[in-house]
Every structure is written in structure tokens, then in C-alpha cells.
N, C-alpha and C positions, 0 to 999 in steps of 0.2 A: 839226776845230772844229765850232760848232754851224751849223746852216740857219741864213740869216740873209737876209730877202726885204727888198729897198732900194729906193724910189723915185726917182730925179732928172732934171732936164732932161737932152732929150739932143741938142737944136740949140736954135737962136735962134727958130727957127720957133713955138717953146713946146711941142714933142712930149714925152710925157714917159715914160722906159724904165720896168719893174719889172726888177732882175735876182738873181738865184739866185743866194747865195755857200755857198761851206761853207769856213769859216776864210776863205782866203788865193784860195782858187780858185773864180773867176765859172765857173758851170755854164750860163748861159742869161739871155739878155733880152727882154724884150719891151715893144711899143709899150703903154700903156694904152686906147690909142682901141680899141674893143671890133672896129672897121670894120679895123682894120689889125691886131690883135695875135696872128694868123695867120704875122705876116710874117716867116719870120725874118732875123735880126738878124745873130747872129754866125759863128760860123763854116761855117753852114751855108745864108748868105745866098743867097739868087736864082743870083746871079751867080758862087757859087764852085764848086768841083769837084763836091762833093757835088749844091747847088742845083741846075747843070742837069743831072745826071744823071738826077736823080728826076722833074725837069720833062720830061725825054725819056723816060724811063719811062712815065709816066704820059698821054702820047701816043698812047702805042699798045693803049691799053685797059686793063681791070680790072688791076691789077696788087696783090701781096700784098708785104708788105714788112717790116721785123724791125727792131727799136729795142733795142737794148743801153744801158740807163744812158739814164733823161727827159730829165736836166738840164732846163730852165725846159718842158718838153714841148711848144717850138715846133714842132719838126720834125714830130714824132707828129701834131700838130696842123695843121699845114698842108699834109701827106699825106695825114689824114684830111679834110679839110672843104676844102682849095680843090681838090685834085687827087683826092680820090672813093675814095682808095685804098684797102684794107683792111689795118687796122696790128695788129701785134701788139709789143708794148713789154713789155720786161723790167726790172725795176728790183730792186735790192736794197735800198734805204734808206725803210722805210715812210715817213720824215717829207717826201722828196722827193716820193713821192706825194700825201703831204695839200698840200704847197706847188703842186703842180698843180693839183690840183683846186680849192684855195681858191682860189688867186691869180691862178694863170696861165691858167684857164678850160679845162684837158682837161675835155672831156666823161667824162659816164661811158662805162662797158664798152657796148657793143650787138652786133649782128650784126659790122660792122664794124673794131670798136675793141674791143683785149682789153688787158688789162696784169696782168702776171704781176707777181705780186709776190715777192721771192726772186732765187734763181741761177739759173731756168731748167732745173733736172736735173728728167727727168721730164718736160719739153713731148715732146709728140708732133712728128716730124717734120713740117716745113713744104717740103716738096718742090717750093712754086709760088711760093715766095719772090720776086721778083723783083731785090729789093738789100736786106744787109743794111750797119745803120749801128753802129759803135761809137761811143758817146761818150767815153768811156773806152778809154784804151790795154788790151788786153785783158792780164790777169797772170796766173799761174799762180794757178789758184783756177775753182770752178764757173763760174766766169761765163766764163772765160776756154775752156772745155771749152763751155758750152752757144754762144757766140762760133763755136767752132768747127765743129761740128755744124751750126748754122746755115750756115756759109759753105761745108761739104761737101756741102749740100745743092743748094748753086747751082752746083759745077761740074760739069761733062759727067762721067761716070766715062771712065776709060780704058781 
């Protein structure tokens, strides 16, 4: 289905989410207070698997780290800008990217922050990766191959 970016309350408090649909499937939310909308929201909140892993990561120093699929680009974004990290994000759906960049406030590319646009065949290996993230179940398909590549790059060889 098409991109489709939605505004509504999201407590009584009067907070109010933006989130990322395509058809039937929420990709990503976020706060619109500009002070909070770093923070993420759903499944990759503070406090879930993912959250404090990269929060422990990023503990222990510079750390480089690998985005598979933006969705609302909370994550990319709150690895980049509260925790310092340097992101490298892959996306295949160009209009996901303009919906970040308009909406959801990714920054542009810098030293820091890169975003592939595409499947990713052809990145140069990232050998210093520290975690990489799927947003998307990874399927048979480039993406599912640069997924990979990626993830063989983090373990020890044998």
C-alpha cells in the first residue's frame, strides 16, 4: 500500500505521536516535541531487547552500527544524536526516505550518518560494526544477502 504519515494523541498528557504506515503495517513513531522525538517508541523502546543493548554499546565507546529498513528512522536517530554513534542505514523504498527526512527529522548524511539508498550490494564491508539491526524480517532477496554480510562481519571467524 502507499506511505501514509498520521498524526494523533498518544496519552492524556496531550503528547502527540507522527507514525509511518504502508497500507496495513506501522513502520515507526514518534514523539512530535522536537526535545523528545529521538525517543524511540516502539519496538525498539529504551527498555526492550534491542534498547538496552545499543544503550550498552554505546557505553563503552565510539561504536559503528548498521540499520536495515528506517521505518519512522527513530532508531538511526537516536544512535546517532543521543548516544554519538556512527550509523550507517540501508533502505530500499526511496519515499521512506523523503518521509524521514521531512517528517521525522533524520538528519542529513555527514561524517557520522550515511543512508544507502537501495539493497545494499556493493557497500564495502563494515568490519567494526558493533550491532546490526533488522527492521524487517530479512527474505530472500538483496537485502536479505547485504543482512547477511553484515551480520558475518560481527562474528569472530572460526
Amino acid at each position: 500500500g502507499p506511505l501514509e504519515v498520521t498524526s494523533r494523541p498518544m496519552n492524556i498528557k496531550g503528547d502527540v505521536v507522527l507514525e509511518l504506515q504502508n497500507g496495513n503495517i506501522m513502520h515507526g513513531r514518534e514523539l512530535t516535541d522536537a526535545a523528545r522525538a529521538c525517543e524511540p517508541l516502539s519496538y525498539y523502546a529504551r527498555n526492550s531487547g534491542v534498547g538496552v543493548a545499543v544503550a550498552e554499546l554505546g557505553k563503552a565507546g565510539p561504536v559503528k552500527i548498521g540499520v536495515i529498513g528506517l521505518g519512522a528512522g527513530t532508531i538511526t536517530k537516536f544512535c546517532y544524536k543521543k548516544l554519538k554513534m556512527t550509523c550507517t542505514a540501508i533502505e530500499l523504498n526511496p519515499g521512506v526516505l523523503h518521509a524521514c527526512r521531512g517528517w521525522f527529522r533524520l538528519p542529513p548524511d555527514d561524517e557520522r550518518l550515511r543512508v544507502v539508498l537501495g539493497d545494499g550490494a556493493g557497500l564495502p564491508p563494515l568490519p567494526t560494526l558493533g550491532i546490526v539491526l533488522a527492521h524487517d524480517r530479512p527474505r530472500p532477496s538483496p537485502v536479505a544477502q547485504a543482512f547477511e554480510a553484515l551480520v558475518q562481519e560481527l562474528l569472530p571467524s572460526a
